[in-house]
C-alpha positions as CSV (number, residue, x, y, z in Angstrom):
1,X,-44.2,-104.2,55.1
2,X,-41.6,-103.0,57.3
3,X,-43.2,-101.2,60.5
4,X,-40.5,-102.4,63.0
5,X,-38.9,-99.1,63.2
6,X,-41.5,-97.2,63.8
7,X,-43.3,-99.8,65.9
8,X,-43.0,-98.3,69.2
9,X,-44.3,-94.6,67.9
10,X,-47.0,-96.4,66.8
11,X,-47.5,-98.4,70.2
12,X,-48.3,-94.9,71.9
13,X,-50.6,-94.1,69.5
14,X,-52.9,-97.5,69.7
15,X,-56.3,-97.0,70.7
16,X,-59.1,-99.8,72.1
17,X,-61.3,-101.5,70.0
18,X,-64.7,-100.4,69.2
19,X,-67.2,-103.0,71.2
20,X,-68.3,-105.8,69.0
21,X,-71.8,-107.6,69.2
22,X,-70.5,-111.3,68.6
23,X,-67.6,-113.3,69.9
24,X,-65.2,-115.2,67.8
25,X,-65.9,-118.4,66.2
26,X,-64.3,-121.6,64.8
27,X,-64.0,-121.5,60.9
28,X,-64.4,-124.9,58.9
29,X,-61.8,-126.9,57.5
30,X,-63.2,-126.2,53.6
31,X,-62.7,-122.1,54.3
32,X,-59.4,-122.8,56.3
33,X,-58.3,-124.6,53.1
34,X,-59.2,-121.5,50.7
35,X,-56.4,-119.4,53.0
36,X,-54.2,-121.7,52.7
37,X,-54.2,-122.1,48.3
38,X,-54.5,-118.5,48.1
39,X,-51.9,-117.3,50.5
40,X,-49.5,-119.2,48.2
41,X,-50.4,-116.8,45.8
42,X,-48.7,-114.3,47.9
43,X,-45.5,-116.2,47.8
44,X,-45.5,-116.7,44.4
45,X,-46.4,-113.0,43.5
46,X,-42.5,-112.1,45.2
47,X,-41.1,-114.0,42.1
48,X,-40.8,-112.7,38.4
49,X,-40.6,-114.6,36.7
50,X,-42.4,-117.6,38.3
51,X,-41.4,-121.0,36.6
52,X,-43.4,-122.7,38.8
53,X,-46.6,-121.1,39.8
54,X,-48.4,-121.7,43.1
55,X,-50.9,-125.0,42.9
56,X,-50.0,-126.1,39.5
57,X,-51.6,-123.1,37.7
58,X,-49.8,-120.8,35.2
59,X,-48.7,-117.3,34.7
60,X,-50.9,-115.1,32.6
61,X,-49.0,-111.9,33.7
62,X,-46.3,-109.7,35.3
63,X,-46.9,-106.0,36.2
64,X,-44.2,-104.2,37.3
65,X,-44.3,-100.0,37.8
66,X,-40.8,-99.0,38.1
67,X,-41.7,-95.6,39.5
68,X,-43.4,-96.9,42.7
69,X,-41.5,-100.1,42.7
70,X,-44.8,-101.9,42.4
71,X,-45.4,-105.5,41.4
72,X,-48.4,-107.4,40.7
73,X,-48.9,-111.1,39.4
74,X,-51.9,-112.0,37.3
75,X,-52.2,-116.0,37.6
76,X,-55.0,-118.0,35.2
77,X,-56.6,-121.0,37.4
78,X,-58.1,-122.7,34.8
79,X,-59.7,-125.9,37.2
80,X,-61.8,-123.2,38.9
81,X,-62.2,-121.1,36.3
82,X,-60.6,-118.0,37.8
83,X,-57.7,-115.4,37.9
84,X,-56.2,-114.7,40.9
85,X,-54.5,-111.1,41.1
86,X,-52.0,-111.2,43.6
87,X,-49.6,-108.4,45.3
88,X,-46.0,-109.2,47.2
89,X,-45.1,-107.4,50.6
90,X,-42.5,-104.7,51.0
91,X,-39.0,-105.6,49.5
92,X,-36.9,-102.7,49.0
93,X,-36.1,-99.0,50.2
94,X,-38.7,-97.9,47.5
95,X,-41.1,-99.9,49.2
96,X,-40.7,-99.0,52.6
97,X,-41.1,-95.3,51.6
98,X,-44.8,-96.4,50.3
99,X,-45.5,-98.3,53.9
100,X,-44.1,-94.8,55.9
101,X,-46.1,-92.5,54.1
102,X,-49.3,-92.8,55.8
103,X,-50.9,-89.4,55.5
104,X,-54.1,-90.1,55.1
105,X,-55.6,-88.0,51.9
106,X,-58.8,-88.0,50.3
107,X,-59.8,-91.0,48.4
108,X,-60.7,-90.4,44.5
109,X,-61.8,-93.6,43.7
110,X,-60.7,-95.0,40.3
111,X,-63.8,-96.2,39.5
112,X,-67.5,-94.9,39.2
113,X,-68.5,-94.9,42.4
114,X,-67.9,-92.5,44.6
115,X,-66.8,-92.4,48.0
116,X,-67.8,-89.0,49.8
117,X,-65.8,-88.1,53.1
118,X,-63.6,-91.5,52.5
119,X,-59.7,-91.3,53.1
120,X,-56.8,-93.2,52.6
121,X,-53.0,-94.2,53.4
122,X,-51.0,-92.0,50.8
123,X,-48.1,-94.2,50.1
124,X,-50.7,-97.3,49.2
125,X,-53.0,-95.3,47.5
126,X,-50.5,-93.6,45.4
127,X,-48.8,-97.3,44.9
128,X,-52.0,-98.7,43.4
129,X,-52.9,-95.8,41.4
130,X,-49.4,-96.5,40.0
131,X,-50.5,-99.8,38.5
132,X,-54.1,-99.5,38.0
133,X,-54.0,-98.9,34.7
134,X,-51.7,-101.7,33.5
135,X,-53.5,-103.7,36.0
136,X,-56.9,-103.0,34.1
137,X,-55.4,-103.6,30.6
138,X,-54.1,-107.0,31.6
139,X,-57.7,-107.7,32.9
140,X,-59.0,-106.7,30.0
141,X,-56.7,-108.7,27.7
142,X,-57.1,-111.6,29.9
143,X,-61.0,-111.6,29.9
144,X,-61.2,-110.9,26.5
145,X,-59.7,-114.2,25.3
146,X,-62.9,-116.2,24.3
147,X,-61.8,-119.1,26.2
148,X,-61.5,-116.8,29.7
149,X,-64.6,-115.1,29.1
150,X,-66.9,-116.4,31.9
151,X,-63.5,-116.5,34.5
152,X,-64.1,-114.8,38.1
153,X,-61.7,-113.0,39.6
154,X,-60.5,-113.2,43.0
155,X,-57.8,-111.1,44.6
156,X,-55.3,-111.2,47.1
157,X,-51.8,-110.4,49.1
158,X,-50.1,-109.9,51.8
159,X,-48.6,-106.9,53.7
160,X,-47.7,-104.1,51.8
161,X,-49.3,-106.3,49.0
162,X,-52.5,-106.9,51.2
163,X,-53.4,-102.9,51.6
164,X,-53.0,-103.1,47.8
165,X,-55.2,-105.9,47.2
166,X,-57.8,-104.2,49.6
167,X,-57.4,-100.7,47.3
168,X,-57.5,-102.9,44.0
169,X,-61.0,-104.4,44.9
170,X,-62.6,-101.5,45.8
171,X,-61.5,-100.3,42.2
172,X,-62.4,-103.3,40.5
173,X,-65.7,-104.7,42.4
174,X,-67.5,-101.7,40.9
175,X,-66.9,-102.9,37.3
176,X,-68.7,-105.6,36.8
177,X,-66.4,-106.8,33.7
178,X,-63.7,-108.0,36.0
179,X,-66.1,-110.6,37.7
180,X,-64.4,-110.3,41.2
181,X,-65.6,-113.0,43.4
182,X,-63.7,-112.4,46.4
183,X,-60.4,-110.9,48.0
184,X,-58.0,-113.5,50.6
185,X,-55.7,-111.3,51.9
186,X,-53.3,-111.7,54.9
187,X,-51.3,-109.0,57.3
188,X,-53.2,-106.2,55.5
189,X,-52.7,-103.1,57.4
190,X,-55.2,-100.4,58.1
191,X,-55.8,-98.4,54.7
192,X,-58.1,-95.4,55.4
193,X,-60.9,-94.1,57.3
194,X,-64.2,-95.2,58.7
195,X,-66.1,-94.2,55.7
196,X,-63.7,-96.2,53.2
197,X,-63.6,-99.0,55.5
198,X,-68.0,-99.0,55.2
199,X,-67.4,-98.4,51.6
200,X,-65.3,-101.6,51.5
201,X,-68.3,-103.4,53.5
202,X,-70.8,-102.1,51.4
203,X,-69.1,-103.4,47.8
204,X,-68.5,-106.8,49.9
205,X,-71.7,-107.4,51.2
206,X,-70.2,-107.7,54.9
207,X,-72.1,-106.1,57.9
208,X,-72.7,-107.3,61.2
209,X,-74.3,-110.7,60.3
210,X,-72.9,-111.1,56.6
211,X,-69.5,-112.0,56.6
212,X,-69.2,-110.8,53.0
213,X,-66.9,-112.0,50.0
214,X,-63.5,-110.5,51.9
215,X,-61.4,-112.6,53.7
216,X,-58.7,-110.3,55.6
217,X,-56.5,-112.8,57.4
218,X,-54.4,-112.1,60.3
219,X,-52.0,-114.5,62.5
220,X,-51.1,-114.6,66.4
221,X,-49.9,-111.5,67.4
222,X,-48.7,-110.0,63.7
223,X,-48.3,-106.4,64.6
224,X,-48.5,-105.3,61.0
225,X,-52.3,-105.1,60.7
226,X,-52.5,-102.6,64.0
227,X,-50.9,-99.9,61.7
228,X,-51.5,-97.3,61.1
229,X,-53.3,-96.5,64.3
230,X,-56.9,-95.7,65.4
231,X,-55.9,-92.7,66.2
232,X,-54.6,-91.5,63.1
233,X,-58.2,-92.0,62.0
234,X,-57.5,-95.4,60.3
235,X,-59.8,-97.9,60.3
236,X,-60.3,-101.7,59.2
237,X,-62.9,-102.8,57.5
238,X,-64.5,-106.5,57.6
239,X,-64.0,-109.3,57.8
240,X,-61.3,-110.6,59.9
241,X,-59.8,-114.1,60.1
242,X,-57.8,-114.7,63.2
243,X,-54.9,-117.7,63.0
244,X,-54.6,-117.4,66.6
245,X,-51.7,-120.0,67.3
246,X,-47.9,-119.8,65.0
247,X,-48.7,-123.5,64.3
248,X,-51.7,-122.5,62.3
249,X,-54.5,-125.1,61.9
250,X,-58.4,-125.3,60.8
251,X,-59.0,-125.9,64.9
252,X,-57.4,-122.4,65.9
253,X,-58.7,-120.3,63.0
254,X,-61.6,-118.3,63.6
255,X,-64.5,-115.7,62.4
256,X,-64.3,-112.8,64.1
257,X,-67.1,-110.0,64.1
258,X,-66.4,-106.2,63.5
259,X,-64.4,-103.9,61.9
260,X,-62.1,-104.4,64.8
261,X,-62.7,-107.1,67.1
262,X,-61.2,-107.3,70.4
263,X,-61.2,-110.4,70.9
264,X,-58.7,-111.7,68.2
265,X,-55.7,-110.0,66.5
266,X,-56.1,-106.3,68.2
267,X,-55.9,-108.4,71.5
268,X,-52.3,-109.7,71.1
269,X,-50.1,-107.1,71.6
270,X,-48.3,-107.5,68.9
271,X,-46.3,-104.3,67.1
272,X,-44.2,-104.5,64.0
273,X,-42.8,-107.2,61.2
274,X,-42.5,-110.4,63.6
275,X,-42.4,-113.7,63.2
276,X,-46.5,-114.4,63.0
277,X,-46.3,-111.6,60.1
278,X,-43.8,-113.8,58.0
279,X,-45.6,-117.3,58.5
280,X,-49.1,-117.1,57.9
281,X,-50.2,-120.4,56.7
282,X,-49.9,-121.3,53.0
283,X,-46.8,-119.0,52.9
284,X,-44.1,-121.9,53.4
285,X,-46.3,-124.3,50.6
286,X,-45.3,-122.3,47.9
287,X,-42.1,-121.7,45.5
288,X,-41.5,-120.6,41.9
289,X,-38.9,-122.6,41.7
């Protein structure tokens, strides 16, 4: 995700916060863990091939759409029991293009539920309709394998690869063949509107006292996840997981409450790729090679 250029159009555009009924609080060191193993997922997704996958696990497959320039890894966990879809960030001019192209457009959902008055970031929707297909017959392959049958999914990425990963589970979540358990994403920018970001709620069971089964990550002051802006109609949806300090640990990660807390990312100021978008914890722990 490359929003450094553009940061300071964006900046003018930045509205306040919605007011939240809850303040931030403290995550436990089990959950903490969990971002951590699956953000190396994120790393490892940048790589194809990937001799070494992230936490000792293997490679069951590589997507890769030439015509978007999008990439996916489909990893097979088979201590838990689980396949772990993964998406990279922005690498390339092709890429960048996707992150830019944020008219929002109505969102046709891929799936059979419907979405009325819901829309979307063009370049990411038109990026994960791109792959959704191959994405779906890898799944289905994968699941089909007698051995695999009772797998869960979970899914996850970061950046670029994070709005994906939010855009692949509200495809996915509605057919219940694919088992998704949960998303961990991290740096996810805004995707659409306030009715896709409900939407999002609604299929992961997250309101204003239910957490829900999606974990969107964000670190310090990463300016990544303010784009694009409030006032462009884009909205996030729940629920947020705020590494506050660069040195991440259990201690400074917390739960916040909202679509868009004010008192934890949205708070810092932050515009653009920076530092706290390229070290969110996990990311350093992982190499294919």
């Amino acid at each position: 995700m490359r929003f450094t250029n553009v940061a300071g159009a964006f900046a003018a555009l930045v509205v306040g916060a919605s007011a939240q009924t809850s303040t931030k609080v403290p995550v436990d060191r089990s959950l903490y863990d969990e971002f951590v193993h699956y953000a190396r997922y994120v790393t490892g997704s940048r790589s194809q091939p990937c001799p070494k996958p992230p936490n000792g696990n293997t490679v069951q497959a590589y997507i890769n759409i030439e015509s978007t320039d999008t990439q996916a890894t489909l990893f097979r966990d088979d201590t838990r029991a689980e396949f772990v879809l993964a998406f990279p960030g922005t690498n390339g001019t092709r890429d960048s293009l996707t992150d830019y192209t944020f008219l929002p457009v109505p969102y046709m959902p891929l799936s059979p539920k419907r979405c009325p008055g819901c829309t979307v970031h063009l370049g990411f929707y038109t990026a994960w309709a791109s792959a959704a297909d191959t994405v779906k017959a890898e799944l289905d392959a994968a699941f089909a394998t007698a051995d695999y049958a009772n797998y869960t999914l979970v899914i996850g990425g970061g950046s670029l690869g994070a709005a994906l990963s939010n855009l692949a589970f509200a495809s996915l979540k509605t057919q219940p063949q694919y088992a998704v358990r949960a998303v961990y994403n991290s740096g996810q920018p805004r995707v659409g509107n306030q009715a896709y970001a409900d939407h999002v709620d609604e299929l992961a069971g997250a309101s204003a006292t239910e957490a829900g089964i999606f974990y969107r990550v964000t670190h310090a002051n990463d300016g990544v996840p303010q784009v694009p802006p409030p006032s462009l109609g884009f909205r996030h949806s729940r629920t947020e997981y705020w590494e506050s300090e660069m040195n991440t640990t259990a201690a400074t990660t917390y739960r916040c409450f909202g679509q868009e807390p004010a008192d934890c990312n949205d708070a810092q100021g932050g515009f653009g790729v920076n530092d706290a978008h390229t070290s969110y914890a996990g990311y350093q722990d992982a190499t294919c090679f």
